[in-house]
N, C-alpha and C positions, 0 to 999 in steps of 0.2 A: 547421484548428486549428494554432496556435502549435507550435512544436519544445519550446517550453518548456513547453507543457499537456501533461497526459496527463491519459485520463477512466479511470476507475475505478467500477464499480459505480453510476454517475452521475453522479460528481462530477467537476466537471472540476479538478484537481490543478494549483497551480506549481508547478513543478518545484525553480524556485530558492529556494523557502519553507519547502523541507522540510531538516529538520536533522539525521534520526534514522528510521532504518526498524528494528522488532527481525528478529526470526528469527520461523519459524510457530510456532506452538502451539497444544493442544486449548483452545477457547474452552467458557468457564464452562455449566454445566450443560446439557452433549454438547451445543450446537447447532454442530458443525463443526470448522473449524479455522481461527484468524485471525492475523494482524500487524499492528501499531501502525506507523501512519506518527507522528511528531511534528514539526508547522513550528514555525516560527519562533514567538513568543507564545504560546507554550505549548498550543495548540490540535491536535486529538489526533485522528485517522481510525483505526478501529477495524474494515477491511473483513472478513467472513465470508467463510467458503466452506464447500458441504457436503465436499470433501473433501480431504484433505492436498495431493494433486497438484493440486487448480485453486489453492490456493494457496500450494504453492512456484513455480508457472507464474507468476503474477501478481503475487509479491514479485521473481521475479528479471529479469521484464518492467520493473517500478519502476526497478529499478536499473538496468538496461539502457537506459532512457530517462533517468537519471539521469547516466550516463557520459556519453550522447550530446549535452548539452546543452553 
């Protein structure tokens, strides 16, 4: 896989598409805890996690793969 893909829960992600990642937060009615990727055309990744740690592991992986690019 490309340095500029990263896969995520399935998806496989351009790296260079993406405009906007938030911060984690409790997702709507307790399933978890999530972060909004936002690319480019306003299209919108919405990944879950059952719990805070897999996803602040997996937003700062994003980033982390987002520097490297």
């Amino acid at each position: 896989m490309s340095k500029a893909v990263y896969e995520l829960q399935g998806y496989a992600i351009v790296l260079d598409k993406i405009v906007f990642v938030t911060r984690v937060f409790t997702a709507e009615d307790g399933e978890g805890f999530q972060f909004n990727i936002r690319f480019s055309g306003e299209t919108r990744l919405a990944p879950k996690f059952a719990t805070r740690h897999e996803a602040d592991l997996q937003r700062s992986l994003v980033i982390k793969a987002l520097n490297d690019i």
